[in-house]
LOFI-92410 format. One record per residue (C-alpha): chain; residue number from 1; z, y, x. Coordinates in Angstrom, 3 decimals. Layout:
N
+--------+-----+----------+----------+----------+
: cadena : num :       up :    north :     east :
+--------+-----+----------+----------+----------+
:      A : NUM :        Z :        Y :        X :
...
+--------+-----+----------+----------+----------+
# end
This chain:
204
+--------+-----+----------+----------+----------+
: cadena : num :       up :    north :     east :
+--------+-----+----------+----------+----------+
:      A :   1 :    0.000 :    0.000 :    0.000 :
:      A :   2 :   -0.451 :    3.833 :    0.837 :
:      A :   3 :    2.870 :    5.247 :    1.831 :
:      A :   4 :    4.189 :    7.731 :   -1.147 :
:      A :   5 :    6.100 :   10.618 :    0.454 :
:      A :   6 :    4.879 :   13.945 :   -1.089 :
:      A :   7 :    2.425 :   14.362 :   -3.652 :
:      A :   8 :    0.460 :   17.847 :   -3.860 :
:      A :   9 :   -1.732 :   17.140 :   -7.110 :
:      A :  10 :   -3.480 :   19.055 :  -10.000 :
:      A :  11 :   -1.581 :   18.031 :  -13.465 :
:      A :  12 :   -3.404 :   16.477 :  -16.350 :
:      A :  13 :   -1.475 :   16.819 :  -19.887 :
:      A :  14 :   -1.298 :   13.724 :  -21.958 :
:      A :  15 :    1.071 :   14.776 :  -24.995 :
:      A :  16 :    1.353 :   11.185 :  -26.801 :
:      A :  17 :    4.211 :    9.189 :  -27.247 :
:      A :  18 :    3.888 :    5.255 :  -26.790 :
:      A :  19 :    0.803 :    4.728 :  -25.165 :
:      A :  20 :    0.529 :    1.109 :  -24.568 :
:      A :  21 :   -1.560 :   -0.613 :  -21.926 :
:      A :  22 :   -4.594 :   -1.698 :  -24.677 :
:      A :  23 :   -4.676 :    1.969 :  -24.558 :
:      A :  24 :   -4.634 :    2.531 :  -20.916 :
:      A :  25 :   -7.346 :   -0.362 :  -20.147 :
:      A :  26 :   -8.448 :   -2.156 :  -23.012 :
:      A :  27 :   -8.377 :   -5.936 :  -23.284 :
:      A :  28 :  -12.607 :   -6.334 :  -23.036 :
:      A :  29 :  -12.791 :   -4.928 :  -19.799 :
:      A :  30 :   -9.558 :   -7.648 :  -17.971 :
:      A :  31 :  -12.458 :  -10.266 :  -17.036 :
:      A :  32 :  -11.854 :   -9.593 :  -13.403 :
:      A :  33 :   -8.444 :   -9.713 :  -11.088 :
:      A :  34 :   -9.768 :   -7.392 :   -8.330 :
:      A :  35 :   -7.441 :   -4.074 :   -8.261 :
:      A :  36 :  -10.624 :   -1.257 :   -8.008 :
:      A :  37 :  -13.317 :   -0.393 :  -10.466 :
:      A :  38 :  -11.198 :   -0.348 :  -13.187 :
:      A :  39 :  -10.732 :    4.194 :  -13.187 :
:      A :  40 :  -14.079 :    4.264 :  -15.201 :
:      A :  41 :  -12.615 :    2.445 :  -17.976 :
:      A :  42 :   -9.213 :    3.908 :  -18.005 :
:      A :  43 :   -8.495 :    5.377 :  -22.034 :
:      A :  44 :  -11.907 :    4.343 :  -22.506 :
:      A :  45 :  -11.310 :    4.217 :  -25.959 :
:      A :  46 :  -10.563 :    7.858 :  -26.320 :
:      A :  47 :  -12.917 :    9.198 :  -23.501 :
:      A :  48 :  -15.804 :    7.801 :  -25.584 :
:      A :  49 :  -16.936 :    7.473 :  -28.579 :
:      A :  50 :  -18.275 :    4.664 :  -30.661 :
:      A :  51 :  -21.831 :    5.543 :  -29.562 :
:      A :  52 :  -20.863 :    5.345 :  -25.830 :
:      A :  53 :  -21.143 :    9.205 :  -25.359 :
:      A :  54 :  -18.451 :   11.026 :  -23.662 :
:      A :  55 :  -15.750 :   12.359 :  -26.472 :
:      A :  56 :  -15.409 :   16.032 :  -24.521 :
:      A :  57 :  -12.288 :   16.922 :  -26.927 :
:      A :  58 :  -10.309 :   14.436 :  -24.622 :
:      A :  59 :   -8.243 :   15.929 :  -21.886 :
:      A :  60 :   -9.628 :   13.845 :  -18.761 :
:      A :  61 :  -13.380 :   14.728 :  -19.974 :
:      A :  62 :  -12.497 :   18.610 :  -19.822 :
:      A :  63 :  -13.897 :   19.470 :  -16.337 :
:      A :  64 :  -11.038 :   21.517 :  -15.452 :
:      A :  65 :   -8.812 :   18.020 :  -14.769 :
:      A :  66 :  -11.127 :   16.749 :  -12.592 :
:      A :  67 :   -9.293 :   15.480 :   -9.735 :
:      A :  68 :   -6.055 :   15.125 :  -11.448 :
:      A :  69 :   -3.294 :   12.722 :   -9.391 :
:      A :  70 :   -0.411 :   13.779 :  -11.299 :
:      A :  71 :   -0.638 :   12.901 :  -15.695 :
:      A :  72 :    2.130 :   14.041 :  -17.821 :
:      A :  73 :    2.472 :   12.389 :  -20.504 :
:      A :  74 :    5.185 :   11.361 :  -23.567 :
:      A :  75 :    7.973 :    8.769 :  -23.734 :
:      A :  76 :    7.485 :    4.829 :  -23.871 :
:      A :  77 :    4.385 :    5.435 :  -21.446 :
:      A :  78 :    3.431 :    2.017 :  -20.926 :
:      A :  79 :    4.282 :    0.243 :  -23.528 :
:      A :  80 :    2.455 :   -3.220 :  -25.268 :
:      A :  81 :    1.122 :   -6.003 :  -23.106 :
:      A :  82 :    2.313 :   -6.611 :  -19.359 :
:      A :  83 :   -0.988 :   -6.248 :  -17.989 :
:      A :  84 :   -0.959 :   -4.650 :  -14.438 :
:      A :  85 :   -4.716 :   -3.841 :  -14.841 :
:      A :  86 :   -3.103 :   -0.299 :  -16.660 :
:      A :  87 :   -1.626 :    0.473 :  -13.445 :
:      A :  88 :   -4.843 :   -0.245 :  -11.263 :
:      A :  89 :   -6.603 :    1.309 :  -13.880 :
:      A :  90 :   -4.582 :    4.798 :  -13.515 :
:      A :  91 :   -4.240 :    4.492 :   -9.595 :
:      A :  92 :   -8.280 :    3.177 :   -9.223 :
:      A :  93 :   -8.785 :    6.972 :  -11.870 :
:      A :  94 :   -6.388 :    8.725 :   -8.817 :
:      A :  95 :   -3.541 :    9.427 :  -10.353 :
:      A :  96 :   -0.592 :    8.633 :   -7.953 :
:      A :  97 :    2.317 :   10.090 :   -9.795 :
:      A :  98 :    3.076 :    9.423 :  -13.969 :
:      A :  99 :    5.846 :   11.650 :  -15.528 :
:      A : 100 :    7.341 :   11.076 :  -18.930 :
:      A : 101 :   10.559 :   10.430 :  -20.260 :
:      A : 102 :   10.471 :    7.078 :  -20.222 :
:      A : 103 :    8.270 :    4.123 :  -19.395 :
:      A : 104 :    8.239 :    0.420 :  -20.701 :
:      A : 105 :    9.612 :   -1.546 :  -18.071 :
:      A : 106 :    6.961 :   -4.366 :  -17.234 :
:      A : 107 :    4.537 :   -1.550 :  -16.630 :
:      A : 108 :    7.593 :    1.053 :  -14.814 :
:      A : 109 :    7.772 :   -2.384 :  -12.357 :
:      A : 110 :    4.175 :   -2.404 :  -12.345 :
:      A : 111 :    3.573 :    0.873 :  -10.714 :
:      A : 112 :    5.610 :    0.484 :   -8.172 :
:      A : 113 :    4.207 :   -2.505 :   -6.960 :
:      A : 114 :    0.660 :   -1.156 :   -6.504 :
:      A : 115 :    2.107 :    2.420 :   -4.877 :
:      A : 116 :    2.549 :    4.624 :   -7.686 :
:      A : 117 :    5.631 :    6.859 :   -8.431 :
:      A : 118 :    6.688 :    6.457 :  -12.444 :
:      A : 119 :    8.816 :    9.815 :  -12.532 :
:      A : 120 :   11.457 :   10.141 :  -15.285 :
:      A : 121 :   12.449 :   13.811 :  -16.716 :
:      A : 122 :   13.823 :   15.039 :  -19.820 :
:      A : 123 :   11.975 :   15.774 :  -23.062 :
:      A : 124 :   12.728 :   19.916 :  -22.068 :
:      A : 125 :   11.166 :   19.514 :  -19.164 :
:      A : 126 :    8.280 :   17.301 :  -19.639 :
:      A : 127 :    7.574 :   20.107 :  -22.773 :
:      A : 128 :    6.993 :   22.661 :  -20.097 :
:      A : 129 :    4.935 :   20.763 :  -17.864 :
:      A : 130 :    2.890 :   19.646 :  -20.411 :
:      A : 131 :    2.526 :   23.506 :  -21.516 :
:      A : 132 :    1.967 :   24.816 :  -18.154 :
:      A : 133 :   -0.726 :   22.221 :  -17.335 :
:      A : 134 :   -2.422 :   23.383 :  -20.801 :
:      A : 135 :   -2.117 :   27.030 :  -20.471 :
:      A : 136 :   -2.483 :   27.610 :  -16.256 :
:      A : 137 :   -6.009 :   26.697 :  -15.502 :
:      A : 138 :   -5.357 :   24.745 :  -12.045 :
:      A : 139 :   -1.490 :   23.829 :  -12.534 :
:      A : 140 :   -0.177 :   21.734 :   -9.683 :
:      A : 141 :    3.036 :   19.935 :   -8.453 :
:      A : 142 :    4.473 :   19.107 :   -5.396 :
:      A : 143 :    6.287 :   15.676 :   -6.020 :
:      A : 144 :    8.293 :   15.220 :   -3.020 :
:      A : 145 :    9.656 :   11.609 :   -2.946 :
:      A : 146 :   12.153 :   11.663 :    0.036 :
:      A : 147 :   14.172 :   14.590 :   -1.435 :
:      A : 148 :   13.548 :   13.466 :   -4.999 :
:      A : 149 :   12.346 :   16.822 :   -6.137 :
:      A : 150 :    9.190 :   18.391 :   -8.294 :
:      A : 151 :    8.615 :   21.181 :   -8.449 :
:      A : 152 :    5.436 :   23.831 :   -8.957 :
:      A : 153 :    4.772 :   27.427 :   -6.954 :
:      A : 154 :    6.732 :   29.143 :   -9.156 :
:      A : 155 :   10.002 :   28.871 :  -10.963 :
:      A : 156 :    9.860 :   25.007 :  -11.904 :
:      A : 157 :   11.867 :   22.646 :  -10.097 :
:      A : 158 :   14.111 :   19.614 :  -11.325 :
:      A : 159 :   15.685 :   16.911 :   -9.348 :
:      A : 160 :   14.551 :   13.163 :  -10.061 :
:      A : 161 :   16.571 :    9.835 :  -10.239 :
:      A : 162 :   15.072 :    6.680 :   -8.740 :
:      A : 163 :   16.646 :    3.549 :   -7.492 :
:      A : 164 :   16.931 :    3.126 :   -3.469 :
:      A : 165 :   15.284 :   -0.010 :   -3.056 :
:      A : 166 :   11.901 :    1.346 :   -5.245 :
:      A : 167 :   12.149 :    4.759 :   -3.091 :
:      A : 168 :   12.746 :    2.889 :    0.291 :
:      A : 169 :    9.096 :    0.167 :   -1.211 :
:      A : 170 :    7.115 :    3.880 :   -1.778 :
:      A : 171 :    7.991 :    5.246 :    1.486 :
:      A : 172 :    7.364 :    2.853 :    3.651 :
:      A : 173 :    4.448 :    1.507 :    1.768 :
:      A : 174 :    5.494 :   -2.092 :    0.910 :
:      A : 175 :    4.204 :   -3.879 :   -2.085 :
:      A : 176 :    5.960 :   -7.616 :   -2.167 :
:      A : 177 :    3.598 :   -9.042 :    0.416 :
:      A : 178 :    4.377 :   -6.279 :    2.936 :
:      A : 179 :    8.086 :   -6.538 :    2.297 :
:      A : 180 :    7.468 :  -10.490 :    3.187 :
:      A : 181 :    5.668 :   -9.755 :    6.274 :
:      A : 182 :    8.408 :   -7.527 :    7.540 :
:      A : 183 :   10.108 :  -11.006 :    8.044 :
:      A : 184 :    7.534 :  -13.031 :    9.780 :
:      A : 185 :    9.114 :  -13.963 :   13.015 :
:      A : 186 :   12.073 :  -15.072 :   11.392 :
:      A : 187 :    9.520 :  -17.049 :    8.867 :
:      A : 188 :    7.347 :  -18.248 :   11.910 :
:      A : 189 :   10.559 :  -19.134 :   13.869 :
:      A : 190 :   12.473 :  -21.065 :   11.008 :
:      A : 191 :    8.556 :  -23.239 :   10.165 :
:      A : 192 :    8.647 :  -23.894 :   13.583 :
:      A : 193 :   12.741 :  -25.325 :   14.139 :
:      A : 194 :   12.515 :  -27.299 :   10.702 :
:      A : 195 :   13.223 :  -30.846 :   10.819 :
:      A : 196 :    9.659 :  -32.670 :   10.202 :
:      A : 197 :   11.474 :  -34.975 :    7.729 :
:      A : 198 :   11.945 :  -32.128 :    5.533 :
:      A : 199 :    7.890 :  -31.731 :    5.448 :
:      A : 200 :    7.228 :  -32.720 :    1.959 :
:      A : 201 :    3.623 :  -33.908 :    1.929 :
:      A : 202 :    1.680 :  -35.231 :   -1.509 :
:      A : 203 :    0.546 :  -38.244 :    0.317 :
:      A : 204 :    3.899 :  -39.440 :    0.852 :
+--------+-----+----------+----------+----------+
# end
């Protein structure tokens, strides 16, 4: 994984509660487990219409949110099926950092597996970013993960919560495999010293 220690990103506004993965990546586009290509069809059911042609009322059509790393968005963000396609699906799009008030959890343990900061604030405060990314053409955060602030260029700021063990994974860049790898000598050594008797084999 890319390392996740500040994010300086242009805010997209996503003002809906509940938006569950079918949402975020619908189910006729999972035929494939790699983790890229999936951006195009992120919402694709809201960025296009019925006819295939691009539904410009949506927020990530409007040109000015091109480029966007950083969507703010409602509470229960995440929510439905445990696919991790949403997740690739957001991250392949570029979005690095996902604020709302709360996240389902399957999808909250998602993101931070594939290198992607779900950011909790409050209702008050997700109201204002959600304004100020509507109203200030070319709003932008600074999410800054080792002092667990946010905060914009001008009179925003609020302090973040996030468990050690998730911030420590971001930092350093570790999805499960890397965090595996970290103990390969000891794995390497302790293959190497076991007993061959303990060698289970499906011929025996």
């Amino acid at each position: 994984m890319i390392p996740y220690n500040i994010e300086k990103g242009l805010v997209a506004p996503l003002p809906r509660a509940n938006v569950d993965t079918d949402q975020i990546i619908p189910k006729q586009f999972l035929k494939r487990i790699e983790r890229t290509g999936f951006g195009e069809c992120l919402f694709y059911d809201w960025r296009y219409r019925q006819d295939g042609t691009i539904d410009k009322s949506f927020v990530l059509n409007e040109p000015r949110y091109n480029g966007a790393t950083i969507l703010v968005t409602g509470r229960n963000f995440g929510c439905g099926s445990s696919r991790e396609h949403a997740p690739w699906a957001l991250a392949d799009y570029g979005f690095r950092t996902i604020i709302a008030p709360s996240f389902a959890d399957i999808f909250s343990n998602n993101c931070f597996k594939n290198g992607m900061l779900p950011l909790t604030l409050s209702e008050n405060k997700i109201e204002e970013l959600i304004k100020r990314a509507t109203d200030i053409q070319g709003y932008r955060l600074t999410v800054d993960l080792e002092n667990r602030e946010v905060f914009d260029n001008t009179d925003f700021r609020a302090i973040f919560e996030i468990e050690g063990f998730r911030r420590y994974c971001l930092l350093e860049g570790l999805d499960d495999i890397g965090l595996t790898l970290r103990h390969e000598k000891s794995i390497t050594s302790y293959e190497q010293n076991r007993p061959r008797w303990k060698n289970f084999s499906a011929t025996n």
